[in-house]
ZAVEXTOR-24804 format. One record per atom (N, C-alpha, C, CB): z, y, x. Coordinates in steps of 0.1 Angstrom, whole numbers, plus 5000, padded with zeros to 4 digits. Glycine has a CB too. Example, Ala and Ser with C-alpha at 12.3 -4.5 7.8 and 13.67 -1.06 7.14 Angstrom:
# residues 2
507849435132
507849555123
507849675132
509049555113
507149785128
507149895137
507950005129
505749945141
***
This chain:
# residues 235
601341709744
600541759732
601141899728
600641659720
600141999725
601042169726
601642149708
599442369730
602342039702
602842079689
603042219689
604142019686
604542199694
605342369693
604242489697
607042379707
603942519689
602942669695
603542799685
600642639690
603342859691
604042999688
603443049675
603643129701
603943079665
603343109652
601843259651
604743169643
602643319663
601343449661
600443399671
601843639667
600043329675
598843279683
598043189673
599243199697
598643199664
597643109651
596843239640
599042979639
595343259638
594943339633
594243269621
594443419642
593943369612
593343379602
592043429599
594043439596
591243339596
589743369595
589643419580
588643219597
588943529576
589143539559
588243439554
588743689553
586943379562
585943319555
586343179550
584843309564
587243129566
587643029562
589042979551
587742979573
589743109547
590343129541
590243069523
590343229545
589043169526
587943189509
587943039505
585843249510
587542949514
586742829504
588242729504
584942729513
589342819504
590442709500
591142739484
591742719513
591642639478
592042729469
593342819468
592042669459
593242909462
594942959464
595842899453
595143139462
596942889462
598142859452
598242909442
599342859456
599042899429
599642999422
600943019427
599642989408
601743139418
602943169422
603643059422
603643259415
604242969411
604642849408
604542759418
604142809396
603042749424
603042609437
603342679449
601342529440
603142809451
603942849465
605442789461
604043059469
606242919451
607342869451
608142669454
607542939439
607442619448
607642469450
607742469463
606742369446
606142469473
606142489484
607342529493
605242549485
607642629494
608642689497
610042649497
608642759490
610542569486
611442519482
611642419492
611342489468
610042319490
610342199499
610342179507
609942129499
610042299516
609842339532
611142339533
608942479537
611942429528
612942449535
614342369530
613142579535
614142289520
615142149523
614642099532
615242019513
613842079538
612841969543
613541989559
610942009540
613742089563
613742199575
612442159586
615342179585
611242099583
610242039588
609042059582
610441929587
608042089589
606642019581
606241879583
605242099585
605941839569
605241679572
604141699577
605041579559
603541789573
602241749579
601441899592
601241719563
600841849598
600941959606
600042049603
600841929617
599842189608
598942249608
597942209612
599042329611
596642209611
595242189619
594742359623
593942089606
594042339635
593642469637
591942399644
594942579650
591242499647
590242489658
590342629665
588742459652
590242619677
589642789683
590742859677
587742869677
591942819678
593142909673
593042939657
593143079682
592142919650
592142939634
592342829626
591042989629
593342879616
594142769607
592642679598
595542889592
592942569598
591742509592
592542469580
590842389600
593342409584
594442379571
595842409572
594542229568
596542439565
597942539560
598142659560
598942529564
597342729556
596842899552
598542909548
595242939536
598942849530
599842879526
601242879536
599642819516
601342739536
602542709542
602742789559
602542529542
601542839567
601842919576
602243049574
601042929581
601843099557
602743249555
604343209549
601843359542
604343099547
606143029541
606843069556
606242809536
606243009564
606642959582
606943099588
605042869594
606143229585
606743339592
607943399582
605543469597
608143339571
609643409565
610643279576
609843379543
610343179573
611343099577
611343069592
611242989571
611743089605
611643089614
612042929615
612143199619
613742879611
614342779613
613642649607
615442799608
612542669602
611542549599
610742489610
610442599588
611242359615
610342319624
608542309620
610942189627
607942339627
606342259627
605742189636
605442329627
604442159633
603342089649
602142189645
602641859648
601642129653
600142169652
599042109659
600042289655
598242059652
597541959654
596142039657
597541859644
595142079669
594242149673
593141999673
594642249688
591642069660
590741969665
589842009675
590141919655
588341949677
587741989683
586441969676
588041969694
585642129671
584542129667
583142179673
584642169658
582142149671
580942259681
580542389681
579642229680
581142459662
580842579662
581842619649
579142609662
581642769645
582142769631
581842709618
582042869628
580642669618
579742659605
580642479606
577542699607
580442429612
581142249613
582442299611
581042149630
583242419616
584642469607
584542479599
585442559607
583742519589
583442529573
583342409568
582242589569
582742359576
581742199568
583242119569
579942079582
584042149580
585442059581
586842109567
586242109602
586842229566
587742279552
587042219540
587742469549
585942269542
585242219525
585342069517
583742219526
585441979535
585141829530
587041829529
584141699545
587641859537
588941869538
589641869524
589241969545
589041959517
589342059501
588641949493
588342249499
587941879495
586941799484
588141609485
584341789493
588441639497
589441509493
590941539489
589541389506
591041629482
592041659476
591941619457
592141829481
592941569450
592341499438
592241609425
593241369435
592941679427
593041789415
592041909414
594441859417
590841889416
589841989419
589242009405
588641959431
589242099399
588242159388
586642149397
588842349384
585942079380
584742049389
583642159394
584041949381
584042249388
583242369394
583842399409
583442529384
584642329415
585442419427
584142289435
587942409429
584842149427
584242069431
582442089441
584441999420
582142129427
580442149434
580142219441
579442189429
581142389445
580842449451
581342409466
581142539445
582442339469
582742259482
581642189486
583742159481
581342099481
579642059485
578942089490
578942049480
578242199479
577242279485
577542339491
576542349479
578642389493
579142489513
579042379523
581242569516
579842249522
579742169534
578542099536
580542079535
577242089527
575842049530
575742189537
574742019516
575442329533
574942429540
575342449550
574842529535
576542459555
577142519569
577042369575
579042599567
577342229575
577142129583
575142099586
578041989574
573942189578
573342199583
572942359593
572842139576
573542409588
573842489602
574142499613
574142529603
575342419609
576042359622
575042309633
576942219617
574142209632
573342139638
571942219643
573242029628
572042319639
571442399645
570042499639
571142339654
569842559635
568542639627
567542569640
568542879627
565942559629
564942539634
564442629644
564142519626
564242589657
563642709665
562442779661
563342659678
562242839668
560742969659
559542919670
561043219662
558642949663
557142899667
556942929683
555842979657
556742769690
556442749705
555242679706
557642679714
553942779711
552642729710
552542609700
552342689724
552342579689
551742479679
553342359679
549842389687
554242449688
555742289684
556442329668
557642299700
556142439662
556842479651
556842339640
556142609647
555742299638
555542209630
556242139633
554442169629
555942049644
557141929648
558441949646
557241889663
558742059650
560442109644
561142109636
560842189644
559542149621
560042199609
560342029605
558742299599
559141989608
559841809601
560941749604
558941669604
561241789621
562441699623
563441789616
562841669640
563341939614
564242019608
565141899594
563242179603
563341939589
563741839576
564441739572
563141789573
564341609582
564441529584
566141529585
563441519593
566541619597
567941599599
568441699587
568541629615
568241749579
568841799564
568541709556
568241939558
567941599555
567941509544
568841369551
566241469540
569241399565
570041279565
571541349569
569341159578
571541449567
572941499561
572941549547
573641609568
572441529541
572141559527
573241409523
570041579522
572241289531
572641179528
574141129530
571741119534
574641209541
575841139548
577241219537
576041179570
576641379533
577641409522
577441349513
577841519518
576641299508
576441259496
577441099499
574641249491
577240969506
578040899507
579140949512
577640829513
579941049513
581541079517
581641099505
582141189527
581041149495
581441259485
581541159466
579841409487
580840999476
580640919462
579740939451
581740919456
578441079457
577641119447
576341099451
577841239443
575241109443
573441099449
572941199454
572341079439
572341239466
572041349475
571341429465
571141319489
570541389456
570041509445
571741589440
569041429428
572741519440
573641629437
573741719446
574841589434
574141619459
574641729468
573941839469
574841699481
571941839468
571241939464
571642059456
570341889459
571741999444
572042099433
573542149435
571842019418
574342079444
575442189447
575242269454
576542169452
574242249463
574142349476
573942509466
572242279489
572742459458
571942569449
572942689440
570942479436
573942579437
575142639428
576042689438
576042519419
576442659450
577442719456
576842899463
578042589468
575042909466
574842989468
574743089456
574042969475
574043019441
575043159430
576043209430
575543139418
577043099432
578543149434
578443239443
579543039440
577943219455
577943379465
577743449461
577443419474
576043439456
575843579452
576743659443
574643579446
577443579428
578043669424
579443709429
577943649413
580043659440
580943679446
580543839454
581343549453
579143839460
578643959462
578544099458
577943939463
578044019443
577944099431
579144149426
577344019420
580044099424
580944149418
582444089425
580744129403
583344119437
584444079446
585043989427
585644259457
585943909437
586743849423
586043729415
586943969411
584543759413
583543649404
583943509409
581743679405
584243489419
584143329426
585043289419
584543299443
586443359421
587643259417
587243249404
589343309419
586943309395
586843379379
585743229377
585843589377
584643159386
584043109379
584542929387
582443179378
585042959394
585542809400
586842769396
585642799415
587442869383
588342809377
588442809366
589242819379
586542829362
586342789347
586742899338
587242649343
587543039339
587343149332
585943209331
588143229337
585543219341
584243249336
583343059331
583243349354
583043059319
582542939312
580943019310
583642889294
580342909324
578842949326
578042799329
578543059341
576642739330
576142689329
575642649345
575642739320
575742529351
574842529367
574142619369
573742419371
573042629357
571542659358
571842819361
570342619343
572742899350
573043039352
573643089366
573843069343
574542989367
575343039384
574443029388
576642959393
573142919392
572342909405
571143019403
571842739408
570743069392
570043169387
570343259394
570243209375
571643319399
572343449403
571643449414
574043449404
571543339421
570843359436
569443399436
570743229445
568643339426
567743429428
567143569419
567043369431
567943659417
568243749411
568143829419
569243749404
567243979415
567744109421
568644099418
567344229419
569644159432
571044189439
571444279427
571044269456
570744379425
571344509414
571844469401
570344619410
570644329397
571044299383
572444179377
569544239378
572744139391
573544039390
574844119383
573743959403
575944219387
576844279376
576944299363
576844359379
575744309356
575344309343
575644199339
574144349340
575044099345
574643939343
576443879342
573543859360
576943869352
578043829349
579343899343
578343779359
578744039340
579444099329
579343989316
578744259324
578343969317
578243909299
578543749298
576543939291
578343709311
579043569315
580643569310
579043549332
581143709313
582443689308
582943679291
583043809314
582243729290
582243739272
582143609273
580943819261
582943559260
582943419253
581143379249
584143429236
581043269245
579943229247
579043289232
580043059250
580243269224
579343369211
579043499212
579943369196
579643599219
579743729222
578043829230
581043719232
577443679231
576843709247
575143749239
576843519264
575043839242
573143869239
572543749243
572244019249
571943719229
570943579225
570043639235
570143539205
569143559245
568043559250
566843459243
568443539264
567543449231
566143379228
564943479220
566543249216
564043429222
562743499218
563143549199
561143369219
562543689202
562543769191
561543739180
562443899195
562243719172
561343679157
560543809153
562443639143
559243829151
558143919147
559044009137
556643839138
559843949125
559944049113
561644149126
560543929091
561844109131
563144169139
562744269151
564144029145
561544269154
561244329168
561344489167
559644289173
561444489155
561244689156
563244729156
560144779132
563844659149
565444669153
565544619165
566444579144
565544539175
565644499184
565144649196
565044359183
564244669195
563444789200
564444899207
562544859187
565444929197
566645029201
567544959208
567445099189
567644849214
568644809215
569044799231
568744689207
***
């Protein structure tokens, strides 16, 4: 079994990076601490295709500390997107998840594990149809299988899918917005994060400008009262 594997032959995907959470200072340092009483990892790295699937952190502890033993445990998947679908679910049985991180794990491991399985092929003499259903078909029976790993009703795992693609977008929109709203500083609404997605691209910066503002701060979108419309007018 190749445990012992050379530390620089282990690489870093940034994507697969993203959907983990980062330590703070405080939990590296612990980390750190316990690594090296420890002179061992308990637990091994996981990789696929040479990229860390799990111990991002503790692999940048491992190039200060040479004298730390490790392993490394290499799985085997079919593509990247099933590497995604494998961190996300990985990250979701972890117990300390803020529930916004929560949903957004979800909805990445519903989207990329139906990717995984392959995009509908494109129209072959009148087979398109047949495809689109079985398309269907196998997205509602992984819809189903996260939803039983995950202990929730596939209409959630839906509505995470919806929320985790806001999250992108405003991660698009504005670098930084992800962490800002999966750890509950930014204090926003499902419906608004999943809004973001479908938003002109240009308007989303504005939008989660004012997401940031505390919740009383934020321009009422409710309908303008007749005697107020001529003040409002300048505004």
């Amino acid at each position: 079994d190749g445990s012992m594997m050379n530390l620089n032959a282990l690489k870093i995907d940034p994507e697969f990076q993203g959907k983990i959470p980062p330590l703070n200072a405080e939990e590296e340092h612990i980390l750190e601490q316990n690594m090296i009483q420890e002179r061992r990892l308990l637990n091994p790295l996981i990789i696929w295709n040479g990229y860390i699937l799990d111990g991002h952190s503790r692999y940048r502890i491992l190039k200060h500390h040479p004298e730390i033993a490790f392993e490394v445990k290499e799985i085997q998947l079919p593509d990247r997107y099933a590497a995604l679908a494998w961190i996300c679910q990985n990250q979701l049985g972890r117990r300390n998840l803020d529930p916004e991180r929560r949903k957004f794990l979800m909805g990445k491991a519903y989207e990329n594990e139906k990717l995984s399985i392959g995009a509908p092929i494109g129209n072959q003499n009148g087979l398109k149809q047949c495809v689109q259903n079985e398309h269907i078909e196998l997205a509602s029976r992984t819809c189903e299988k996260i939803a039983k790993r995950n202990g929730v009703a596939p209409s959630t795992v839906r509505r995470a899918e919806r929320y985790a693609k806001g999250v992108d977008a405003a991660e698009t929109a504005v670098p930084g917005a992800m962490e800002e709203i999966l750890t509950g500083h930014i204090k926003a609404t499902d419906a608004e994060i999943t809004a973001l997605a479908q938003t002109p691209k240009e308007e989303n910066p504005a939008i989660i400008k004012e997401l940031r503002k505390p919740k009383k701060d934020r321009k009422a979108k409710k309908p303008i009262s007749p005697e107020k419309s001529d003040v409002a007018a300048d505004d």
